[in-house]
Residue frames as a rotation matrix with the C-alpha (Angstrom) as fourth column:
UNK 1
0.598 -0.795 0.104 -38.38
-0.376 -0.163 0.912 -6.84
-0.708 -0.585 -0.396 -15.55
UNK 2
0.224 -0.650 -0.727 -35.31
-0.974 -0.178 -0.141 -7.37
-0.038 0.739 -0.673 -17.57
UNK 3
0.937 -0.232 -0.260 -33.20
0.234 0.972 -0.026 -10.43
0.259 -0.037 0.965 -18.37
UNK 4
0.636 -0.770 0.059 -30.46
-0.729 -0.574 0.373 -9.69
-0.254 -0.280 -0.926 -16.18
UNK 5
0.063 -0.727 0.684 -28.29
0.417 0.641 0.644 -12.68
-0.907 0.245 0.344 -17.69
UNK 6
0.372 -0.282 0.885 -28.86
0.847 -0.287 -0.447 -10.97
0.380 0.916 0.132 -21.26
UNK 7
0.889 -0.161 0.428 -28.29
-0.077 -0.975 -0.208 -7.69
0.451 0.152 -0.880 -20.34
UNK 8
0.412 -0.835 0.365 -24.73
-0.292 0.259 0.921 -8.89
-0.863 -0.486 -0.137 -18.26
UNK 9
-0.014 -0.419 0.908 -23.69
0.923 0.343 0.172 -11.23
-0.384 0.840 0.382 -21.90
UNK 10
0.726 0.367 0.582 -24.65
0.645 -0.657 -0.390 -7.12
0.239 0.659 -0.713 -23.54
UNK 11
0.728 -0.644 0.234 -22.09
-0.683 -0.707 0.181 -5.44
0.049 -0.292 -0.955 -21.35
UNK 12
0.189 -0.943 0.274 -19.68
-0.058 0.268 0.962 -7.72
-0.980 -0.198 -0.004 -21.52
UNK 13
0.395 -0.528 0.752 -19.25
0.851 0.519 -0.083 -7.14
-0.347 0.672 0.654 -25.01
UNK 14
0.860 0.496 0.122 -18.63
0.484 -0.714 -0.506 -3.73
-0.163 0.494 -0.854 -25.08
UNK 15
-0.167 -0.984 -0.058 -15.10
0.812 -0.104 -0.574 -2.15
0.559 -0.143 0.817 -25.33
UNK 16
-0.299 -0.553 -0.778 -13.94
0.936 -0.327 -0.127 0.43
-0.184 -0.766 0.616 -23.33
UNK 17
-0.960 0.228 -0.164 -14.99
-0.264 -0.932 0.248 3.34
-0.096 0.282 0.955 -25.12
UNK 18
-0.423 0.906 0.017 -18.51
-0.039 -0.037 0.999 2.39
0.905 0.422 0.051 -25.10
UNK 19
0.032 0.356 -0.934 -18.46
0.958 0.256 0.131 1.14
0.286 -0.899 -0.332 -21.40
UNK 20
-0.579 -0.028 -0.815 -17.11
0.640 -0.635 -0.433 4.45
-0.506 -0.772 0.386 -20.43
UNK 21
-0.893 0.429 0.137 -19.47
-0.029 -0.358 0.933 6.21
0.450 0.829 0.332 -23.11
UNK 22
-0.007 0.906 -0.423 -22.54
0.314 0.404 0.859 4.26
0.949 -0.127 -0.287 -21.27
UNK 23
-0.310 -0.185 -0.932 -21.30
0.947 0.025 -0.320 5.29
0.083 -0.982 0.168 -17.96
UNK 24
-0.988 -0.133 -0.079 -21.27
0.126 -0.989 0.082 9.14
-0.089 0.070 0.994 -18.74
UNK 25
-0.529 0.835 -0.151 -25.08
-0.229 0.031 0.973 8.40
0.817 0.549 0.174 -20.27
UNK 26
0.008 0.458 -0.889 -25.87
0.572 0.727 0.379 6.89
0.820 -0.512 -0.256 -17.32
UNK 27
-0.681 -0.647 -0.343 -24.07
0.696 -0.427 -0.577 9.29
0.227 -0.631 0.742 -15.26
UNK 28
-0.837 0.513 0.193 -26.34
-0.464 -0.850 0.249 12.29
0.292 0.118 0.949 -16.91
UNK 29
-0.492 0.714 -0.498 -29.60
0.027 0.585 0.811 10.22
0.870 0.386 -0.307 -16.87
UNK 30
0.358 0.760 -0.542 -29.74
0.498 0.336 0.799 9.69
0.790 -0.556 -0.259 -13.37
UNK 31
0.634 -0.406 0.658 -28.08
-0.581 -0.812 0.059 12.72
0.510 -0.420 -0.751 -12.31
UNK 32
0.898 -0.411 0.159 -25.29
-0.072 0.220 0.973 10.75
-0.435 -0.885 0.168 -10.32
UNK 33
0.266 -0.857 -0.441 -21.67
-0.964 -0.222 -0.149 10.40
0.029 0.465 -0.885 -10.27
UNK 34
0.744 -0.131 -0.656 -19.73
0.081 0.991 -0.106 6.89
0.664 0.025 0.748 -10.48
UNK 35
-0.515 -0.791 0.329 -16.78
-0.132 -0.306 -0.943 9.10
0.847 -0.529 0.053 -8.45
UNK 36
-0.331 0.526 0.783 -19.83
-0.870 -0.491 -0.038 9.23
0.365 -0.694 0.620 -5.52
UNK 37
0.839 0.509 -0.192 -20.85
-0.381 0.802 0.460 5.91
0.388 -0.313 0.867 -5.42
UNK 38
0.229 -0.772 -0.593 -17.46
0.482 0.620 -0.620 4.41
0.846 -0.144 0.513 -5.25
UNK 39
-0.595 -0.446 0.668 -16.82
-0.413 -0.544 -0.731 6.95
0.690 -0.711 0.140 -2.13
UNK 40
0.079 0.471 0.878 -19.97
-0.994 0.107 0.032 5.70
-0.079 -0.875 0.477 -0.21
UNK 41
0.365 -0.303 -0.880 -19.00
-0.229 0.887 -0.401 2.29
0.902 0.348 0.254 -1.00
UNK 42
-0.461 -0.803 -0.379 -16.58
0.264 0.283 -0.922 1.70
0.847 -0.525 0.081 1.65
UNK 43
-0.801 0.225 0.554 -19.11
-0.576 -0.539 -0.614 3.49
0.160 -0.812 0.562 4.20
UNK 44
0.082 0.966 -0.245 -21.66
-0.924 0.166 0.345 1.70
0.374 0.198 0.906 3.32
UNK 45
0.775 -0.064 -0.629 -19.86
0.159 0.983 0.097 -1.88
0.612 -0.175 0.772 3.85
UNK 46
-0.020 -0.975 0.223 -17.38
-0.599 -0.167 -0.783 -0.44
0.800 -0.150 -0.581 6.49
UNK 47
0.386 -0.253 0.887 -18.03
-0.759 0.460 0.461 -3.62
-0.525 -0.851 -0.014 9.10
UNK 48
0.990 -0.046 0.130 -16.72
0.089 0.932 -0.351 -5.55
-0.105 0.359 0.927 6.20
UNK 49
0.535 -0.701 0.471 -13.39
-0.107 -0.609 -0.786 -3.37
0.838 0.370 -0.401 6.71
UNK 50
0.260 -0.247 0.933 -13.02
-0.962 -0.151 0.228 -3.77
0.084 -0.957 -0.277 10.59
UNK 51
0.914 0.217 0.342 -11.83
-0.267 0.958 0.106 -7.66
-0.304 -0.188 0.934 10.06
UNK 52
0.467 -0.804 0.367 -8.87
0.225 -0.294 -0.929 -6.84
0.855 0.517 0.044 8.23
UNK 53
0.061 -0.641 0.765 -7.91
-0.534 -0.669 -0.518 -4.51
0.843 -0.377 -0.383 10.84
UNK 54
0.867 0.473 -0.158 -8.04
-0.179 0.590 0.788 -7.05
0.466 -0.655 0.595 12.93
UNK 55
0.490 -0.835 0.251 -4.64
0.171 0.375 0.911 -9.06
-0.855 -0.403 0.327 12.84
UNK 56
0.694 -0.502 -0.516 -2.13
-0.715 -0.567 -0.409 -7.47
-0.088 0.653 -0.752 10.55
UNK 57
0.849 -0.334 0.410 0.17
0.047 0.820 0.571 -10.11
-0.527 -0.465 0.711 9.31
UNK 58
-0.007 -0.999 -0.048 2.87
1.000 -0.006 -0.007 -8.47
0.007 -0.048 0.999 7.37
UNK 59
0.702 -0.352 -0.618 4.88
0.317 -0.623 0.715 -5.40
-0.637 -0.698 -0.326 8.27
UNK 60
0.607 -0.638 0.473 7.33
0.473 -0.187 -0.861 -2.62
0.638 0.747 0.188 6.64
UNK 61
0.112 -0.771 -0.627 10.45
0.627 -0.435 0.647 -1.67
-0.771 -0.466 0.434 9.07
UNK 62
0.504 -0.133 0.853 10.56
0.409 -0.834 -0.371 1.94
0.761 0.536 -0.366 7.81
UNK 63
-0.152 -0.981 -0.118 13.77
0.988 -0.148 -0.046 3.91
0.028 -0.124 0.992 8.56
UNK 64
0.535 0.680 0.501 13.42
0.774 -0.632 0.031 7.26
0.338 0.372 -0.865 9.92
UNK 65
0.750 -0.612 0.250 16.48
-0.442 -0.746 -0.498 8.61
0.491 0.263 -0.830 10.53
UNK 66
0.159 -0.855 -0.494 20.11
0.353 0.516 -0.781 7.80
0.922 -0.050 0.384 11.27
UNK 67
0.888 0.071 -0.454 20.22
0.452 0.052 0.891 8.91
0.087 -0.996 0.014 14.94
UNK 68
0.698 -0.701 0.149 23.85
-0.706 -0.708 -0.027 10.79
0.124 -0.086 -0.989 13.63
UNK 69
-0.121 -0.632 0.765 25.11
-0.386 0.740 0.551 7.58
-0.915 -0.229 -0.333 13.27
UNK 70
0.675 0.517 -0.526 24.71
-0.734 0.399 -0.550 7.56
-0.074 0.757 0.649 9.31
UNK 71
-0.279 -0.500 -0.820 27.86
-0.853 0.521 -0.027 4.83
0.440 0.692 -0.572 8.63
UNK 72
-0.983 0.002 0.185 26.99
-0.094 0.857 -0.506 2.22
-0.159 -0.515 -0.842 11.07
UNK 73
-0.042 0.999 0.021 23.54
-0.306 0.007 -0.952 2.60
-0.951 -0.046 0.305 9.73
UNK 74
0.191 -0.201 -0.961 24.77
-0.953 -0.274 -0.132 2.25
-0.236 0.941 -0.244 6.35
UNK 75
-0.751 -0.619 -0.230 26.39
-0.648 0.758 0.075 -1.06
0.128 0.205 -0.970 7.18
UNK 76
-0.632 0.690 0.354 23.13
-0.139 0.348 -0.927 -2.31
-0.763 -0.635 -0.123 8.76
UNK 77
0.049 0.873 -0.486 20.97
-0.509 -0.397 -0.764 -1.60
-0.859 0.284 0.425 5.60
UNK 78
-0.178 -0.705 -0.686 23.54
-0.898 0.402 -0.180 -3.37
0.403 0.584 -0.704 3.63
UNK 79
-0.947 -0.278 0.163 23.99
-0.321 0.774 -0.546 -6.11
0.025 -0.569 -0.822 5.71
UNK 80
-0.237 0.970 -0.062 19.74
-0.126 -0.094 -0.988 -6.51
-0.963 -0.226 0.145 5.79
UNK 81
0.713 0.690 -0.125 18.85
-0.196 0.026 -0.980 -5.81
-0.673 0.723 0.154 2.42
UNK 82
-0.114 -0.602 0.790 22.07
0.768 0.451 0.455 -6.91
-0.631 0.659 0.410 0.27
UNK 83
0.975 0.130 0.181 22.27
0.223 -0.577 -0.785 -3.61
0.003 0.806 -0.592 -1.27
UNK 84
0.091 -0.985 0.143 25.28
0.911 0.025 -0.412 -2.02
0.403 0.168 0.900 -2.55
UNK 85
-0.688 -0.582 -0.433 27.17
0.701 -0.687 -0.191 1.04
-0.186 -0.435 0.881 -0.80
UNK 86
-0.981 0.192 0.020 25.65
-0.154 -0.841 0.518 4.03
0.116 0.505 0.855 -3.16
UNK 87
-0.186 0.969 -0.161 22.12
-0.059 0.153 0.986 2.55
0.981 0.193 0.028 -2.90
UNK 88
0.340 0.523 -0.782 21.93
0.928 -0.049 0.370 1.80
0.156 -0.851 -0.502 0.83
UNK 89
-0.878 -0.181 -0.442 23.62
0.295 -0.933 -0.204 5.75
-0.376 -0.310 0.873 1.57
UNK 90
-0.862 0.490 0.128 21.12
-0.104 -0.418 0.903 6.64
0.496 0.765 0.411 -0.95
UNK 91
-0.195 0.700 -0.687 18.38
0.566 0.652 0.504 4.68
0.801 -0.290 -0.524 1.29
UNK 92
-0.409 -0.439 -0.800 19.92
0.909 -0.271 -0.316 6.16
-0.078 -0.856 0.511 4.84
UNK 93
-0.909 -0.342 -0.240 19.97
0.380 -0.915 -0.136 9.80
-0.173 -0.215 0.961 3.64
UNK 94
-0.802 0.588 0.110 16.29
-0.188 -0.422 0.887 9.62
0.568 0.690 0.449 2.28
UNK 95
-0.716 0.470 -0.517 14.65
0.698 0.512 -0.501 8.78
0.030 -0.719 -0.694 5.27
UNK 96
-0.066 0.494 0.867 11.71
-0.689 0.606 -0.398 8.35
-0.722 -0.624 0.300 6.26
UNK 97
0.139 0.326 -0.935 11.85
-0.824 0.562 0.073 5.13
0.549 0.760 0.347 3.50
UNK 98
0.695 0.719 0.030 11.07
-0.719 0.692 0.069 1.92
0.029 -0.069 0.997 3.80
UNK 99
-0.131 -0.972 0.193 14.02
-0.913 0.194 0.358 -0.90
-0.385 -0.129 -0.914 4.44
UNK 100
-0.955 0.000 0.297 12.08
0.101 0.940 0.324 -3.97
-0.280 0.340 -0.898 4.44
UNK 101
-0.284 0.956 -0.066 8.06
-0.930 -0.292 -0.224 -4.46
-0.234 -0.002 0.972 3.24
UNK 102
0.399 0.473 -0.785 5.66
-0.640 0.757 0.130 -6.92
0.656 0.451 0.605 3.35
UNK 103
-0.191 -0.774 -0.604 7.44
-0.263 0.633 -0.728 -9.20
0.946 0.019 -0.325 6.28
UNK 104
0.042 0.833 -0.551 6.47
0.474 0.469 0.745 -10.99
0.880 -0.293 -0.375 8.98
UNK 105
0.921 0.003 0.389 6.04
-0.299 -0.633 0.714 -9.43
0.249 -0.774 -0.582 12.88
UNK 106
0.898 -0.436 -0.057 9.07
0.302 0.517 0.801 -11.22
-0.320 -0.736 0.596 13.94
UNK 107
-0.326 -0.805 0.496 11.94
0.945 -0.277 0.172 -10.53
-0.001 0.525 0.851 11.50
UNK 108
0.537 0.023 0.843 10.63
0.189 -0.978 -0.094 -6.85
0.822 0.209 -0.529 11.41
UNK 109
0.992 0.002 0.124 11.34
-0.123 -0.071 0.990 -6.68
0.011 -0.997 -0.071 15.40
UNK 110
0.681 -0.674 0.286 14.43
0.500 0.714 0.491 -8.45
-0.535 -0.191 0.823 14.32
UNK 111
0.269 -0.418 0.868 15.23
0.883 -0.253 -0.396 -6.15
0.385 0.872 0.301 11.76
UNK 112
0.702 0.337 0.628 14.22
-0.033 -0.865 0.501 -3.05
0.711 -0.372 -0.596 13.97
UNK 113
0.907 -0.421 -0.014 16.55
0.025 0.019 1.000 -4.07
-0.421 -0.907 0.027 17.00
UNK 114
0.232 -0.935 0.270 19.37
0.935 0.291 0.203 -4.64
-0.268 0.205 0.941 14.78
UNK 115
0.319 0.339 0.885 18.73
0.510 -0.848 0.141 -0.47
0.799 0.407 -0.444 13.37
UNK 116
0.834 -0.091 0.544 18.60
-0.451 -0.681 0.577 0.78
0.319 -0.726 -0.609 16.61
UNK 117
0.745 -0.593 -0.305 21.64
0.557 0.302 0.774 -0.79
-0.366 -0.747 0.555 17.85
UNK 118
-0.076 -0.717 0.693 23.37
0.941 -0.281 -0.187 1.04
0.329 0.638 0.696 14.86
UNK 119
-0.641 -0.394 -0.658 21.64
0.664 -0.715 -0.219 3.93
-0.384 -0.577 0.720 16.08
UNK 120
-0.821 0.550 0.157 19.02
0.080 -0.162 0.984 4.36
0.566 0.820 0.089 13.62
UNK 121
-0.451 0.892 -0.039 15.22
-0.792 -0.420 -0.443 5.82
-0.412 -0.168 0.896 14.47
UNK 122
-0.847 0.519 -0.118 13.37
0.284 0.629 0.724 2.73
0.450 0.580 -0.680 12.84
UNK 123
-0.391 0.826 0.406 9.33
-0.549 0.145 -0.823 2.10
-0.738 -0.545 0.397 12.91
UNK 124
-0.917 0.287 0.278 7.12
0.361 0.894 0.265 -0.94
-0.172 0.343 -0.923 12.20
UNK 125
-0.471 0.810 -0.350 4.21
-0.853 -0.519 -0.054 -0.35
-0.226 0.273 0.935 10.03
């Protein structure tokens, strides 16, 4: 059996064109793909995936349409995200996009009620 500590200190000195050189060699050698493995990856370890999905702790309030109220939606998106005029229209008219991301459950909700009062379509991802 090998020395798997030497043969780790051997690949870590290769550059990039040799790793991906050795990969392709490897690739042919043992008939397989490196695109295939990485796919069954995630199947393979998918109860280490189902913890995550557990409790979701931040959230993107995504904007999905102006309800025909686009100026009072306009002021809202402003007034939220501290953009300027030309950038929140710009936001508004490109729905479905994203307003806030990354934020907790509470201020989304908060963010979301304050949308729909303008009249805005909103959902919490």
């Amino acid at each position: 059996m090998a020395d798997l500590n030497a043969l780790v200190d051997s690949l870590s000195e290769l550059t990039v064109l040799e790793a991906a050189e050795l990969s392709k060699m490897l690739e042919e050698k043992w008939g397989v793909s490196a695109a295939a493995a990485v796919a069954a990856a995630p199947a393979a370890g998918g109860g280490a995936a189902a913890p995550a999905a557990e409790e979701q702790t931040e959230f993107d309030v995504i904007l999905t349409g102006d309800g025909g109220k686009k100026i009072n939606v306009i002021k809202e998106v402003r007034a939220i995200t501290s953009l300027g005029l030309t950038e929140a229209k710009t936001l508004v008219e490109s729905a479905p996009k994203a307003v806030k991301e990354g934020i907790s459950k509470d201020e989304a909700e908060k963010i979301k009620k304050q949308l729909e009062e303008a009249g805005a379509t909103v959902e919490i991802k």
